[in-house]
Structure formats: structure tokens, C-alpha cells
N, C-alpha and C positions, 0 to 999 in steps of 0.2 A: 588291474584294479584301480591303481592312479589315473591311468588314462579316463576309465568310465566315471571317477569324481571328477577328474576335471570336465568331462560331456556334462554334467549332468549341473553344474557351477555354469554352462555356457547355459543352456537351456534355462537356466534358470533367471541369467540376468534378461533372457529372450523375456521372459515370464515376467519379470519386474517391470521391462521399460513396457509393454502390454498393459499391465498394470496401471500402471503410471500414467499412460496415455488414457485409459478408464476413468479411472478418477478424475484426471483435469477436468476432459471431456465432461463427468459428471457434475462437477462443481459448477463449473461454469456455463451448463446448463439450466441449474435450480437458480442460478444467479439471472439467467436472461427468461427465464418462464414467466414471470412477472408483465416483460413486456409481448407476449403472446408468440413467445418464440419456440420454436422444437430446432434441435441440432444443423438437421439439413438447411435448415429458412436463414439461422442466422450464420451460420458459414457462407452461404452463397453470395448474401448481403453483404459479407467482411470480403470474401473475396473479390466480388465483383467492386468493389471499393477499391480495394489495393490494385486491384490488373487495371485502372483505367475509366470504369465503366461500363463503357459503349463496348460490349463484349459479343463475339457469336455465341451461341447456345452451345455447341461443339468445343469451342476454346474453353468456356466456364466446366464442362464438365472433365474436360483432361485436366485443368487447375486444379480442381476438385477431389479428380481420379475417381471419379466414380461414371457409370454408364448413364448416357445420355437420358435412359428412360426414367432413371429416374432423379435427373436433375427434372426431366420436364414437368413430374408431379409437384414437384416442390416450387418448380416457378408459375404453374400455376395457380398453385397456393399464396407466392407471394403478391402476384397480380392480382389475385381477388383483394389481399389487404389494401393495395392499391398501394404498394412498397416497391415497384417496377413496372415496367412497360416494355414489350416485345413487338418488335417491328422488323419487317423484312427489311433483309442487305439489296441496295442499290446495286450490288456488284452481284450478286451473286440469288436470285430469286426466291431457291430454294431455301436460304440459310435465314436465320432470325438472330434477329441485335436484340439484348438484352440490357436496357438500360434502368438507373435510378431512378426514381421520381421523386421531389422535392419532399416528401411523407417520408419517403426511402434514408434521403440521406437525413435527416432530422433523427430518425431513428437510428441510423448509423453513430450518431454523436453520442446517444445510448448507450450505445453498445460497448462500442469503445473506452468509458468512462466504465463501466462494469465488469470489461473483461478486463480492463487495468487494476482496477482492485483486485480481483482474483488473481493476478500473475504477481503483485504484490503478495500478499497474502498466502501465497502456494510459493514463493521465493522468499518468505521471512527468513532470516538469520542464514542465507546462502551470502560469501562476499560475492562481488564484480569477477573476482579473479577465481574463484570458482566455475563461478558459473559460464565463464569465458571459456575453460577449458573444457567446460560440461558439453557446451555446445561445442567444442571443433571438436570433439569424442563423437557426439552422435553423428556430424557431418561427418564422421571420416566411415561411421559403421553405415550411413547412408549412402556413401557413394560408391562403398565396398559391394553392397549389397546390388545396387546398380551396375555397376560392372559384373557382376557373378550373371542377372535377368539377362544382360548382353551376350554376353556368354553364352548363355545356356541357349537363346533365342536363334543364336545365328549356329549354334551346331544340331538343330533342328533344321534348319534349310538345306 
């Protein structure tokens, strides 16, 4: 009977940090809707900002972690905004470079000012030294969980 409260206390914090990632997600959505954004358009944006830029289509969507198909609906959403531009790799024919356009990063300044208030705002009355240890908690249940995929991947071969 203790064993199953304690399952069910695990499940549960599974349930929370889901939760939690909902919500942010959600916040910080109605916060960027304003500027003509849906989830997928302004992630792709943030990350392709942080990875460099000049990305392949295939890199931004392992970033991402999501399947190529449908990064590519969403970039070519954001090309119609005319928030990027897709050009084929000099190295490689078949692949396409996904870059910012001067609209793109303008709008990234946006962004960024917007998802800062919201991390404000969603970390009100959290200290430094909280939140320090919040995050080596989740990197440590994230790398766990990464070695379990490993795991499991390679006793399937």
C-alpha cells in the first residue's frame, strides 16, 4: 500500500511538471498572439535565433524535436510572413538553409522583450538560489530520462 502512494506521488509530480509546461506554454502564447504568432512560428524563430541562424531544415527540426513535416508547414508560414528565407545548401543540394530576414530578427526583439516579462512574471517571488536548484532538479530528471531512451533503444537492436 505505501509502495502504491509512493507510485502514484511519482505520477503525480510527472502530472505537475506537464502541467507546468501547459501553462508557461499557454501564457506565453496569449502574450506573443498579439504579434501574429501561434507556438510552433514563434519557437522556430527563438530557436533558430539561438542555434546561429543559418540552419538546415533537418537541424531546426531535431532542435525543435519535432518531425520535419511539420517544421516545414510552419516554415512555410513563416516565409509567407516574410520572417525567413529558405535556400538550398551549396554542400549538399538536397538540404535547405533556413535563414532570418531583417523583418525576422526585428521581430525576434519582440519577442524576446515579451517572453522576458513572462519568465518574470511566472518566477515572481521564486529566489536565485531556488530556482538554481529547480533547474539542476530538472536537468538531472532530464538526463535520467535520456539515458533510460538509451537504454531502452540499444536493447532493441
Amino acid at each position: 500500500m505505501v509502495k502504491d502512494l509512493e507510485i502514484l506521488r511519482e505520477l503525480s509530480l510527472a502530472e505537475q511538471l506537464g502541467r507546468l509546461s501547459r501553462l508557461w506554454r499557454t501564457v506565453a502564447d496569449h502574450e506573443l498572439a498579439p504579434l501574429g504568432l501561434t507556438h510552433p512560428r514563434w519557437t522556430a524563430l527563438w530557436k533558430l535565433s539561438r542555434l546561429g541562424d543559418r540552419l538546415s531544415q533537418k537541424t531546426l527540426a531535431e532542435a525543435l524535436e519535432i518531425e520535419l513535416p511539420s517544421l516545414m508547414r510552419t516554415l512555410g508560414q513563416l516565409e509567407e510572413q516574410g520572417l525567413i528565407e529558405r535556400h538550398c545548401c551549396h554542400q549538399d543540394k538536397r538540404a535547405r538553409i533556413v535563414s532570418l530576414t531583417a523583418q525576422g530578427k526585428a521581430l525576434l526583439d519582440q519577442i524576446e522583450d515579451r517572453i522576458m516579462v513572462v519568465r518574470r512574471e511566472l518566477l515572481g517571488g521564486i529566489s536565485k538560489q531556488e530556482l538554481a536548484k529547480f533547474e539542476e532538479i530538472i536537468t538531472r530528471i532530464s538526463t535520467n530520462a535520456i539515458d533510460k531512451l538509451e537504454q531502452q533503444s540499444e536493447e532493441r537492436e
